[in-house]
PyMOL CGO cylinders between C-alpha atoms (Angstrom):
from pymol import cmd
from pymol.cgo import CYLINDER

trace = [
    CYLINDER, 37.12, -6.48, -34.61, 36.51, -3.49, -36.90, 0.3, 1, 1, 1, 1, 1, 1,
    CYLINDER, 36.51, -3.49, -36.90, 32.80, -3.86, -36.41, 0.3, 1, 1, 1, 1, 1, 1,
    CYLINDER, 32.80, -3.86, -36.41, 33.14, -4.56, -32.57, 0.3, 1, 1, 1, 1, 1, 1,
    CYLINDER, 33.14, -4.56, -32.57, 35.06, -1.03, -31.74, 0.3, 1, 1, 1, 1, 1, 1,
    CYLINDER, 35.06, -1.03, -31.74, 32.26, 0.98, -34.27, 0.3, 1, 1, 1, 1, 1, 1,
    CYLINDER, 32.26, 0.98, -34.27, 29.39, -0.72, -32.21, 0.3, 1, 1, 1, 1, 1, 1,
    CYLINDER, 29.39, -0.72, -32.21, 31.22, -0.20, -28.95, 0.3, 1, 1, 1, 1, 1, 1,
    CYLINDER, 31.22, -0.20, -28.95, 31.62, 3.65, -29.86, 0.3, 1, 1, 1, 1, 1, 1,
    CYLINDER, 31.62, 3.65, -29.86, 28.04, 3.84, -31.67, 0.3, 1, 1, 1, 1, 1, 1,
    CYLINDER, 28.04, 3.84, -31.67, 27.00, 2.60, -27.70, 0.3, 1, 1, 1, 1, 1, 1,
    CYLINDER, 27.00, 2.60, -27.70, 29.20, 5.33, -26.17, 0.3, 1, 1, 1, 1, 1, 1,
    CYLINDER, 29.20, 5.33, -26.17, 27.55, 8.56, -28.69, 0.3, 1, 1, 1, 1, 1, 1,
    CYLINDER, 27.55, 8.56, -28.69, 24.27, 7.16, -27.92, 0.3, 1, 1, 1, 1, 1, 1,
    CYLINDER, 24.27, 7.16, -27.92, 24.37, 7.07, -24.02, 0.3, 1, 1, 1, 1, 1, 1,
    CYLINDER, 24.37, 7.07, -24.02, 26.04, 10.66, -24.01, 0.3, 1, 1, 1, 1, 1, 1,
    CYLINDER, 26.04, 10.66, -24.01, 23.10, 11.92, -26.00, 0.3, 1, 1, 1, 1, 1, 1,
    CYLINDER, 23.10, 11.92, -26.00, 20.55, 10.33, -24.10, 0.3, 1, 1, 1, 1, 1, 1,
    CYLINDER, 20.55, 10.33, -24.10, 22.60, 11.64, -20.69, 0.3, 1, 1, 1, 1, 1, 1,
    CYLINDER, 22.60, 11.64, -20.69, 22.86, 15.38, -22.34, 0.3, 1, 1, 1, 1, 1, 1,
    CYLINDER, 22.86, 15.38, -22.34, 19.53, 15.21, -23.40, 0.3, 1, 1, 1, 1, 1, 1,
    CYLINDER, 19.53, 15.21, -23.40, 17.47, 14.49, -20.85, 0.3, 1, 1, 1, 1, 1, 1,
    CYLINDER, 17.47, 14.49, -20.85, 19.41, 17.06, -18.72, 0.3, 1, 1, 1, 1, 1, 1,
    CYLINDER, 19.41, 17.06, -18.72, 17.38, 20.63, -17.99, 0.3, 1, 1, 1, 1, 1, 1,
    CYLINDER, 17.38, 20.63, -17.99, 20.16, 22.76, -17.44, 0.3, 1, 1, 1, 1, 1, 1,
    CYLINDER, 20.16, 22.76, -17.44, 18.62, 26.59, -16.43, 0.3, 1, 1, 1, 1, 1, 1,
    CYLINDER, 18.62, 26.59, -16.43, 21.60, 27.34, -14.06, 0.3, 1, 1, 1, 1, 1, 1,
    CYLINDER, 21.60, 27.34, -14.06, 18.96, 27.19, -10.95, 0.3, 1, 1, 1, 1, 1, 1,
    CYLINDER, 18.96, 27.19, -10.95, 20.23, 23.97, -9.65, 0.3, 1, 1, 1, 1, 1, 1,
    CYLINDER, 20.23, 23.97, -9.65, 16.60, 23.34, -7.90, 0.3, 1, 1, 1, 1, 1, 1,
    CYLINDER, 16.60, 23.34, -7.90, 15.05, 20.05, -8.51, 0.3, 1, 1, 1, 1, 1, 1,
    CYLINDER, 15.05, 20.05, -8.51, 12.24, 19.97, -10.74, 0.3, 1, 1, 1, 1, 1, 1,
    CYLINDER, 12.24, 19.97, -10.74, 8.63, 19.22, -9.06, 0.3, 1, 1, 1, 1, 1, 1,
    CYLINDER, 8.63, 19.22, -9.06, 7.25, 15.59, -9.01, 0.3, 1, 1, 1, 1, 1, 1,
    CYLINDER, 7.25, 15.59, -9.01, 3.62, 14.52, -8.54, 0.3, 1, 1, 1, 1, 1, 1,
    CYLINDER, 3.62, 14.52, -8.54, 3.32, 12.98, -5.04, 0.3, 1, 1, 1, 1, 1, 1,
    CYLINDER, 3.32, 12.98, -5.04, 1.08, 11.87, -2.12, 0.3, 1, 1, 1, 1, 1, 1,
    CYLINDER, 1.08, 11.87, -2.12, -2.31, 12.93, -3.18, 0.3, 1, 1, 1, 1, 1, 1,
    CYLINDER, -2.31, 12.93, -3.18, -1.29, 16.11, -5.41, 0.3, 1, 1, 1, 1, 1, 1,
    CYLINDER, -1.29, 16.11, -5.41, -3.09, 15.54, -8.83, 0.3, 1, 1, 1, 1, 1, 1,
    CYLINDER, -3.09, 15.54, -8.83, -3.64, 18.12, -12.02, 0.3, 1, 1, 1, 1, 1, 1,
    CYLINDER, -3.64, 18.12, -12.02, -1.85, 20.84, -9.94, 0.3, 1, 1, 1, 1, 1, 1,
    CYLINDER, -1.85, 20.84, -9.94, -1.50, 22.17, -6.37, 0.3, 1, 1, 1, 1, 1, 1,
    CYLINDER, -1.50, 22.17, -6.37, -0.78, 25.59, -4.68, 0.3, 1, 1, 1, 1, 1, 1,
    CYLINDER, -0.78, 25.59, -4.68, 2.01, 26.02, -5.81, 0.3, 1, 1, 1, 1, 1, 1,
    CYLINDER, 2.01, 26.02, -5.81, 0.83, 25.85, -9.63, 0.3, 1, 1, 1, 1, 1, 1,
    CYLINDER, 0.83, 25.85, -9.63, 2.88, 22.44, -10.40, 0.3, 1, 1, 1, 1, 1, 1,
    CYLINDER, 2.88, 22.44, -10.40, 0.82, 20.82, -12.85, 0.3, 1, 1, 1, 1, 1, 1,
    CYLINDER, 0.82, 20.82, -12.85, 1.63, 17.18, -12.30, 0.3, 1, 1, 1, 1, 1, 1,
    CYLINDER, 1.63, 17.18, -12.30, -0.49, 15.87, -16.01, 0.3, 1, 1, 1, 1, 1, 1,
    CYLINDER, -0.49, 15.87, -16.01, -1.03, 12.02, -16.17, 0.3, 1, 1, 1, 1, 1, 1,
    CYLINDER, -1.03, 12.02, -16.17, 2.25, 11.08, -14.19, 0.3, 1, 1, 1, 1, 1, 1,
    CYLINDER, 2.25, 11.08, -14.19, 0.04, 10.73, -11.09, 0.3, 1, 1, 1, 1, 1, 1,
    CYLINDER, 0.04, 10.73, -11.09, -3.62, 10.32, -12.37, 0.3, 1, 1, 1, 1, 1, 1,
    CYLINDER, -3.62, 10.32, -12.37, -5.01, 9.24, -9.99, 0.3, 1, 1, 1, 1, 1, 1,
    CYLINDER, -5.01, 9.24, -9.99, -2.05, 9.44, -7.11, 0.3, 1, 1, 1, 1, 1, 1,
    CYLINDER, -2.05, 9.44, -7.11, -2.62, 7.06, -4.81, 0.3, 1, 1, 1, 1, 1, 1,
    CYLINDER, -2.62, 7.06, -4.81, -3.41, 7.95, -1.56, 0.3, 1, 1, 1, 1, 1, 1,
    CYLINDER, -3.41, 7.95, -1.56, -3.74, 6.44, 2.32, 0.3, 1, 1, 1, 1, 1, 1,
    CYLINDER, -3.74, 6.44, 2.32, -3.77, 2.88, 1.75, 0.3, 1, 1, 1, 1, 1, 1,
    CYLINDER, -3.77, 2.88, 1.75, -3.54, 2.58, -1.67, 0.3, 1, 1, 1, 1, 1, 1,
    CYLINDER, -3.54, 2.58, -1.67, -0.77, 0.61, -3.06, 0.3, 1, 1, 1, 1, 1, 1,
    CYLINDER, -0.77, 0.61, -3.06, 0.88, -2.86, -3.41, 0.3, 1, 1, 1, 1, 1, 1,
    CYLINDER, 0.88, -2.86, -3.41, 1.71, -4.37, 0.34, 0.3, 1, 1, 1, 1, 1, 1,
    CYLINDER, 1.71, -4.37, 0.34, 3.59, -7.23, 1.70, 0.3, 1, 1, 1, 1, 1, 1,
    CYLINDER, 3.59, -7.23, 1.70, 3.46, -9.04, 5.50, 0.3, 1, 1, 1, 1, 1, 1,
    CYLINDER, 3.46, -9.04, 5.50, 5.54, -11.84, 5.75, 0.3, 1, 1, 1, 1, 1, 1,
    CYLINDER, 5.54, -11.84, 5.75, 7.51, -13.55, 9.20, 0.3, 1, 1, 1, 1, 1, 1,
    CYLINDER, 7.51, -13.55, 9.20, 7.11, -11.38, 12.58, 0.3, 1, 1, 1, 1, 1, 1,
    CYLINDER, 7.11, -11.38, 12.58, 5.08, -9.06, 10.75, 0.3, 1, 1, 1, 1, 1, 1,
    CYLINDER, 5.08, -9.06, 10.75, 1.91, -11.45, 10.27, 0.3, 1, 1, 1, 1, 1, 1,
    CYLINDER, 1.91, -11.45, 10.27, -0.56, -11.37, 12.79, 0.3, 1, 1, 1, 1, 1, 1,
    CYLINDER, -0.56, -11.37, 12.79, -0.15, -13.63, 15.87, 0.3, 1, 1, 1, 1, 1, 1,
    CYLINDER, -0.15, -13.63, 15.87, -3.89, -14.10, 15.39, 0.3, 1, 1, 1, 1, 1, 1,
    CYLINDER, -3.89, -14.10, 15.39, -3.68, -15.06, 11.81, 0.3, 1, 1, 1, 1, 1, 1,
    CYLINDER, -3.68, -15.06, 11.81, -0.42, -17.37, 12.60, 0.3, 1, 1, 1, 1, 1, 1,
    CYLINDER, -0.42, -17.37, 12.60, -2.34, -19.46, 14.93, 0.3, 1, 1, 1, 1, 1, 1,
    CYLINDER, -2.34, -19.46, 14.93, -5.85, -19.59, 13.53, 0.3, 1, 1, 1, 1, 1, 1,
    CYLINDER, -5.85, -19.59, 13.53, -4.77, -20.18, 9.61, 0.3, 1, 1, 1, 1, 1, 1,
    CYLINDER, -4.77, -20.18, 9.61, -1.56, -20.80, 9.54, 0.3, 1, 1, 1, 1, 1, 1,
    CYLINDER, -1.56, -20.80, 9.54, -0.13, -17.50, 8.01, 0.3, 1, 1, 1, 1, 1, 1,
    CYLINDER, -0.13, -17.50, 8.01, 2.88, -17.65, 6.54, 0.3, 1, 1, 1, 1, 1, 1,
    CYLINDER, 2.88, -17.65, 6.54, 2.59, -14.51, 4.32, 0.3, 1, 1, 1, 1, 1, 1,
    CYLINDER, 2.59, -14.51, 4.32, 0.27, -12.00, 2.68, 0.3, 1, 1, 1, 1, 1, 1,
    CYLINDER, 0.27, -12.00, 2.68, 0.26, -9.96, -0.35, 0.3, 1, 1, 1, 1, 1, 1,
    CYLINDER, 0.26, -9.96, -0.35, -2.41, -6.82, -1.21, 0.3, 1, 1, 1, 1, 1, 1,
    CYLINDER, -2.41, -6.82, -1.21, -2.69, -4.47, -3.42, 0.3, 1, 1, 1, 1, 1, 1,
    CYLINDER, -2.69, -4.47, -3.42, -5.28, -1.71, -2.99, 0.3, 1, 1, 1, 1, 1, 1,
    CYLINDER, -5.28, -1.71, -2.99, -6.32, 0.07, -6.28, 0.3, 1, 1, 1, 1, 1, 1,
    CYLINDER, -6.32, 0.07, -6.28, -7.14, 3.53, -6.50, 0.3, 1, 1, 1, 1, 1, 1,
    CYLINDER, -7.14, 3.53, -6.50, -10.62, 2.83, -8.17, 0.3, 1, 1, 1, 1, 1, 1,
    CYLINDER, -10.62, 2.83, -8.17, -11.33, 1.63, -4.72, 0.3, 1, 1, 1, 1, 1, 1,
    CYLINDER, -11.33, 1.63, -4.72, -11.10, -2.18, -5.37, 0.3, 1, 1, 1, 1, 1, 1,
    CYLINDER, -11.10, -2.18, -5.37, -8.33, -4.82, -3.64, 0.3, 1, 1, 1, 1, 1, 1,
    CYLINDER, -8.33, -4.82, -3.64, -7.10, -8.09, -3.86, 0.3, 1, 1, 1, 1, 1, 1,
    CYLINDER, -7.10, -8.09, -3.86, -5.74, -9.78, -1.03, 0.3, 1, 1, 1, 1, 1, 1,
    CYLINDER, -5.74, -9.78, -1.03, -3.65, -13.43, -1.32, 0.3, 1, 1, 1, 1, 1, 1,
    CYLINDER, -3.65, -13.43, -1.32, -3.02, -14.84, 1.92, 0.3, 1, 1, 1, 1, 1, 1,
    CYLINDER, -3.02, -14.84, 1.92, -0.24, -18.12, 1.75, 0.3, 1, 1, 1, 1, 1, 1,
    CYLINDER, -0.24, -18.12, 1.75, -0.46, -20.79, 4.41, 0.3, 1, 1, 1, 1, 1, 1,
    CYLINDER, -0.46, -20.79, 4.41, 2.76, -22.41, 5.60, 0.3, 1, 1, 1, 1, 1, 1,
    CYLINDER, 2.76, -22.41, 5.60, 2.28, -25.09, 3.22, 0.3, 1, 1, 1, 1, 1, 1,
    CYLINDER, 2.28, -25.09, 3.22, 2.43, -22.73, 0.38, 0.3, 1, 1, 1, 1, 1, 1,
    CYLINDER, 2.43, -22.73, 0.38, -1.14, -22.83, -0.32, 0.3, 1, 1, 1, 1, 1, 1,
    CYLINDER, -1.14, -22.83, -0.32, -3.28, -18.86, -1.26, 0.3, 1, 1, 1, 1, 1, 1,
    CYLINDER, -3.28, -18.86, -1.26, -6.93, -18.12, -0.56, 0.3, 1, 1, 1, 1, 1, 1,
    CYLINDER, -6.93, -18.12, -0.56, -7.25, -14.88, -2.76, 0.3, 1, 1, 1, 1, 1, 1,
    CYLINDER, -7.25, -14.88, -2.76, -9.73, -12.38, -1.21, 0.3, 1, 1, 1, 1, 1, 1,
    CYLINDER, -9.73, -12.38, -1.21, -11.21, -9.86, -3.63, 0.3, 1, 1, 1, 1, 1, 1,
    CYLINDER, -11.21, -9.86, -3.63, -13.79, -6.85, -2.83, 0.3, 1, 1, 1, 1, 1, 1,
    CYLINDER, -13.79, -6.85, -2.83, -14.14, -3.16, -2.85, 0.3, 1, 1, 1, 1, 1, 1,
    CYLINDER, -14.14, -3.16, -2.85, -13.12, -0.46, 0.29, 0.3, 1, 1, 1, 1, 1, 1,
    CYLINDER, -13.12, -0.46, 0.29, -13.53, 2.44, 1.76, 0.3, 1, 1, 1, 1, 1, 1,
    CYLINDER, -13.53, 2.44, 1.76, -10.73, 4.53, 3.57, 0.3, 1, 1, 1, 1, 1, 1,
    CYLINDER, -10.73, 4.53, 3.57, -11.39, 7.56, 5.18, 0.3, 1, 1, 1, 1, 1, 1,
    CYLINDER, -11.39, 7.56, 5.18, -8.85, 10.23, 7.43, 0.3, 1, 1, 1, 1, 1, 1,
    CYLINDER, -8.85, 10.23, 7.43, -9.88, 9.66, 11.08, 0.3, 1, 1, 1, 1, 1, 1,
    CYLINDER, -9.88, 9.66, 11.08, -8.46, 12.99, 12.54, 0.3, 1, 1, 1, 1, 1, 1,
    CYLINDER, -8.46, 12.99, 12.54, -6.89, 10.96, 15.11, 0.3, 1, 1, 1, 1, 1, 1,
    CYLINDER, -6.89, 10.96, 15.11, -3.03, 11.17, 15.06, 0.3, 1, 1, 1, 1, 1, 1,
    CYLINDER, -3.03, 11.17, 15.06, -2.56, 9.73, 11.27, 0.3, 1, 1, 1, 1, 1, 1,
    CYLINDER, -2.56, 9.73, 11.27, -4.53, 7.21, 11.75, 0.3, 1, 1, 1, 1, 1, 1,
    CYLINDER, -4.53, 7.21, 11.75, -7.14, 6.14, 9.00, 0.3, 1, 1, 1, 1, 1, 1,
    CYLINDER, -7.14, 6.14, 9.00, -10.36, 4.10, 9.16, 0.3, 1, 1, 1, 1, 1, 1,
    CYLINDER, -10.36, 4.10, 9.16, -11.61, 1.69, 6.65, 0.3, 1, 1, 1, 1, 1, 1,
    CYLINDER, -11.61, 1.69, 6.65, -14.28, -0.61, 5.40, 0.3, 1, 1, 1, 1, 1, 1,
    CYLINDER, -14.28, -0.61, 5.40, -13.80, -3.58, 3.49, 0.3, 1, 1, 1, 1, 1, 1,
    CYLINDER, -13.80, -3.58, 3.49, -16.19, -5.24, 1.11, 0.3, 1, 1, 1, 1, 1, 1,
    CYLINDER, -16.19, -5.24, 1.11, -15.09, -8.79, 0.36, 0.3, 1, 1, 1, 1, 1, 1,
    CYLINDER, -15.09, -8.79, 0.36, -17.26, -10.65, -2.49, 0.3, 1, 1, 1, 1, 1, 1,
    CYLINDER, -17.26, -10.65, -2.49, -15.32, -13.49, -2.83, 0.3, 1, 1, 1, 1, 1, 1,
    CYLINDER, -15.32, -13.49, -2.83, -14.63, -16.06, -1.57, 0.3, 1, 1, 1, 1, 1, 1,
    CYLINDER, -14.63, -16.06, -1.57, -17.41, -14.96, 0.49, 0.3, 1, 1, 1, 1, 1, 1,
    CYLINDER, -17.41, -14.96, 0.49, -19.10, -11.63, 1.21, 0.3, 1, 1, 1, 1, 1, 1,
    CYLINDER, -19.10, -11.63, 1.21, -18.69, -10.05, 4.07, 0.3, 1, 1, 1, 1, 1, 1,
    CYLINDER, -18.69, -10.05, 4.07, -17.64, -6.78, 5.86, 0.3, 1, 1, 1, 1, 1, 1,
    CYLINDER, -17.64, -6.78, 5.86, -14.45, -5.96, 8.16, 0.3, 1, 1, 1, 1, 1, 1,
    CYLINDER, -14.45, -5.96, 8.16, -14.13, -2.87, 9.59, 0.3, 1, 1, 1, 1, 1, 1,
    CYLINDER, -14.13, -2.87, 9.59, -10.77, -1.69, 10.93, 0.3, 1, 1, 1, 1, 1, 1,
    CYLINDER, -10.77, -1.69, 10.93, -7.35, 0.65, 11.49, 0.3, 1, 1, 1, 1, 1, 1,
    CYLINDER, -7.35, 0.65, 11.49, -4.75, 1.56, 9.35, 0.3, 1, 1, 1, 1, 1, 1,
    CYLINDER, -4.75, 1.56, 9.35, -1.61, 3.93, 9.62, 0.3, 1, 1, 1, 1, 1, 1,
    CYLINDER, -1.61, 3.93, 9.62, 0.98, 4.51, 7.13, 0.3, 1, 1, 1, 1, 1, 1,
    CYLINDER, 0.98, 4.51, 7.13, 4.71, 5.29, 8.19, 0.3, 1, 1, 1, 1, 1, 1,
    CYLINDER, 4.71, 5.29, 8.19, 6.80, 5.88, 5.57, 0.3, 1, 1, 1, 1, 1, 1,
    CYLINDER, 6.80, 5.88, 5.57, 6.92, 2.46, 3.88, 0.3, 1, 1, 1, 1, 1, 1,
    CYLINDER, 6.92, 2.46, 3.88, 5.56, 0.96, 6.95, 0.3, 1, 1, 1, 1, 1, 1,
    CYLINDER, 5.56, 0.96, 6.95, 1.76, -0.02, 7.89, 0.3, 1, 1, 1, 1, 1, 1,
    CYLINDER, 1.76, -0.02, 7.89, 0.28, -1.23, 10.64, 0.3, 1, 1, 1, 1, 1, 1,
    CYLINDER, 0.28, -1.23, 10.64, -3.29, -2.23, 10.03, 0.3, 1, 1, 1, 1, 1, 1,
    CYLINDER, -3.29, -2.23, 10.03, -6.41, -4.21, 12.24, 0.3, 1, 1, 1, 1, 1, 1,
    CYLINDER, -6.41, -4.21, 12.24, -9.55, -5.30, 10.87, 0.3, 1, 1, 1, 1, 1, 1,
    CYLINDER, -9.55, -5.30, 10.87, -12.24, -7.42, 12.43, 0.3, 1, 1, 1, 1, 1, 1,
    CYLINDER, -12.24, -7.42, 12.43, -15.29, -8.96, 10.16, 0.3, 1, 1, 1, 1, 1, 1,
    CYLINDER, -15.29, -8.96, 10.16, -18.63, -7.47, 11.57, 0.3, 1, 1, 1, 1, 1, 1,
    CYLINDER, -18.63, -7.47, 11.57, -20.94, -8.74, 9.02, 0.3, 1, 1, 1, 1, 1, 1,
    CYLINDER, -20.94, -8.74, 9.02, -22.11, -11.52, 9.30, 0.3, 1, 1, 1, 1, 1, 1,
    CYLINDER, -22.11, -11.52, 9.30, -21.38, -11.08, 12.99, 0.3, 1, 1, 1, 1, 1, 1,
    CYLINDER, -21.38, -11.08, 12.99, -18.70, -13.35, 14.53, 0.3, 1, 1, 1, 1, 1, 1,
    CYLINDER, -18.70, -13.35, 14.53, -19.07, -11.34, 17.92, 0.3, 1, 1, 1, 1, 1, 1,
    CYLINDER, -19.07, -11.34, 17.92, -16.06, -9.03, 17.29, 0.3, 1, 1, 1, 1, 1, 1,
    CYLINDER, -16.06, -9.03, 17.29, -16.09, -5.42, 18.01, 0.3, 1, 1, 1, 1, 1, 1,
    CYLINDER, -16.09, -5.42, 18.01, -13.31, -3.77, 15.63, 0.3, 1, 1, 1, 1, 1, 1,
    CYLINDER, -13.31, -3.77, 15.63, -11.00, -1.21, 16.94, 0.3, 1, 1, 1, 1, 1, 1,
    CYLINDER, -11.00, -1.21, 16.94, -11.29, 2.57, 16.79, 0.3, 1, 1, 1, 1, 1, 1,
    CYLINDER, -11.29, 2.57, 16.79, -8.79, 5.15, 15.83, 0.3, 1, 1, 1, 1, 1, 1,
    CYLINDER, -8.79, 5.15, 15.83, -9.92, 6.53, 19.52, 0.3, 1, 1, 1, 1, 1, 1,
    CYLINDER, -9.92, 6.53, 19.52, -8.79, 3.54, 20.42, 0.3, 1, 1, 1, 1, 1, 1,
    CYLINDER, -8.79, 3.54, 20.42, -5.86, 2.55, 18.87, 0.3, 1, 1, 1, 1, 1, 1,
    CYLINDER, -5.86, 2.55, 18.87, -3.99, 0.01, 18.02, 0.3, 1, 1, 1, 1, 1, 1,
    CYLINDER, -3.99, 0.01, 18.02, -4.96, -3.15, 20.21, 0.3, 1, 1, 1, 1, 1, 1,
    CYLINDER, -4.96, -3.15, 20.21, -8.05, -1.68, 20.75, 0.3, 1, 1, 1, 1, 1, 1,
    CYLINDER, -8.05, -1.68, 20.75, -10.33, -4.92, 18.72, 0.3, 1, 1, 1, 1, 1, 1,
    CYLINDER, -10.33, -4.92, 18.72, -12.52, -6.48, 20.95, 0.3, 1, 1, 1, 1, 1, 1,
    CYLINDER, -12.52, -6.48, 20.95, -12.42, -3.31, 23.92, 0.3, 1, 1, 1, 1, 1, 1,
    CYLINDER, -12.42, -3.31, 23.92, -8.48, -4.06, 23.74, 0.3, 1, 1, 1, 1, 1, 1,
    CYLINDER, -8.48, -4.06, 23.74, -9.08, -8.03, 24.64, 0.3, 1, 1, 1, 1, 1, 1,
    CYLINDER, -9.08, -8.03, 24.64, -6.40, -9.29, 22.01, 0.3, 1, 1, 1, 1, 1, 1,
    CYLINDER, -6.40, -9.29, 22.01, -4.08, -6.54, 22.39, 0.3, 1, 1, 1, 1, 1, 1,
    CYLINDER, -4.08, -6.54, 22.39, -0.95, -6.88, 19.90, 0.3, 1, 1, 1, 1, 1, 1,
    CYLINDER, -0.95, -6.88, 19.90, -2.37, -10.34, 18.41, 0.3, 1, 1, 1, 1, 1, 1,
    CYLINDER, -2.37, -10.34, 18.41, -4.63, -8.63, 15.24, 0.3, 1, 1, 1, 1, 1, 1,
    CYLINDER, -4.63, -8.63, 15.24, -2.08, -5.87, 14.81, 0.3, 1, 1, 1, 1, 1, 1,
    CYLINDER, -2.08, -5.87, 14.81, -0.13, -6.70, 11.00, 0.3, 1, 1, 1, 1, 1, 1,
    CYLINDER, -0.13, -6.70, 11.00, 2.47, -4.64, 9.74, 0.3, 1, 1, 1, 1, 1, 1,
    CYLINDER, 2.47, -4.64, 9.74, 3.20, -4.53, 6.06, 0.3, 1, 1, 1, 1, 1, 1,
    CYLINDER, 3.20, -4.53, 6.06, 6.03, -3.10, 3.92, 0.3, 1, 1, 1, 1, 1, 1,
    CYLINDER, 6.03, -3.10, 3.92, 5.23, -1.22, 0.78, 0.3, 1, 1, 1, 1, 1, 1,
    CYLINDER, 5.23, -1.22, 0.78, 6.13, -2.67, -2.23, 0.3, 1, 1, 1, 1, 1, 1,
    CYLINDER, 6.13, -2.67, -2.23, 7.88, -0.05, -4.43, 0.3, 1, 1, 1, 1, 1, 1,
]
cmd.load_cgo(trace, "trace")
């Protein structure tokens, strides 16, 4: 019992080092500046963010999850979609892994492009895929908080389908024939 109530305390002195420690008390009361959205080795203000953000990720970069109402209709009722998983690295390359209803993945792997359209906040991008097959989709994306909505149509090899324009908008694949039906929305996974 002896040993219990020293290793007990010995837990207590630790964690109220490690809280009185790792406080920065100056008497300001400001937060201290954090690294975020696309600021890397410093920004206007002179905040020098180091390796914490090297390189930040930026537009669509990040892990991403579309799952339920969220999946394309169009991806529902051509393949079965149950759910869909990507993560977009910031040395430009993604993996995609797409789960039928049944549980089964096709993983799609490749390199993109993202670009700022000027249009609203909406982004454009190009997608590489090398496997399972190469090819090229072109497409939409815009970023709301945690929240994207993205549409992409393959244009090479040509399957006849004209991808949508940040002009355009959302719906606008195929001239704005499919309307909501290529439109996903995925959550950010934190």
């Amino acid at each position: 019992m002896k040993n219990f109530k020293f290793l007990l305390m010995l837990f207590a002195l630790t964690g109220a080092m490690v809280t009185w420690t790792g406080c920065d008390d100056d008497g300001d009361n400001e937060p201290e500046p954090t690294c975020t959205d696309g600021i890397q080795n410093g920004d206007e203000t002179g905040i020098d963010c180091g390796g914490t953000c090297d390189p930040c990720e930026v537009g669509i970069q990040g892990q991403w999850q579309s799952s339920g109402a969220n999946v394309a209709p169009l991806l529902v009722n051509l393949f079965g979609t149950d759910s869909i998983y990507a993560e977009f690295r910031t040395d430009l390359t993604y993996t995609v892994e797409q789960y039928d209803t049944s549980g089964a993945v096709l993983t799609l792997e490749g390199t993109y492009q993202q670009m700022e359209s000027g249009t609203a906040d909406i982004w454009d991008i190009t997608v590489n895929q090398s496997t399972p097959a190469a090819l090229t989709s072109v497409g939409i994306f815009e970023i709301n908080g945690t929240t994207m909505r993205y549409e992409i149509v393959q244009t090479a090899p040509d399957i006849g389908a004209v991808p949508p324009t940040s002009a355009g908008g959302f719906g606008s694949t195929n001239g704005g024939a499919l309307g909501n039906l290529n439109i996903q929305t995925y959550e950010k996974i934190e």
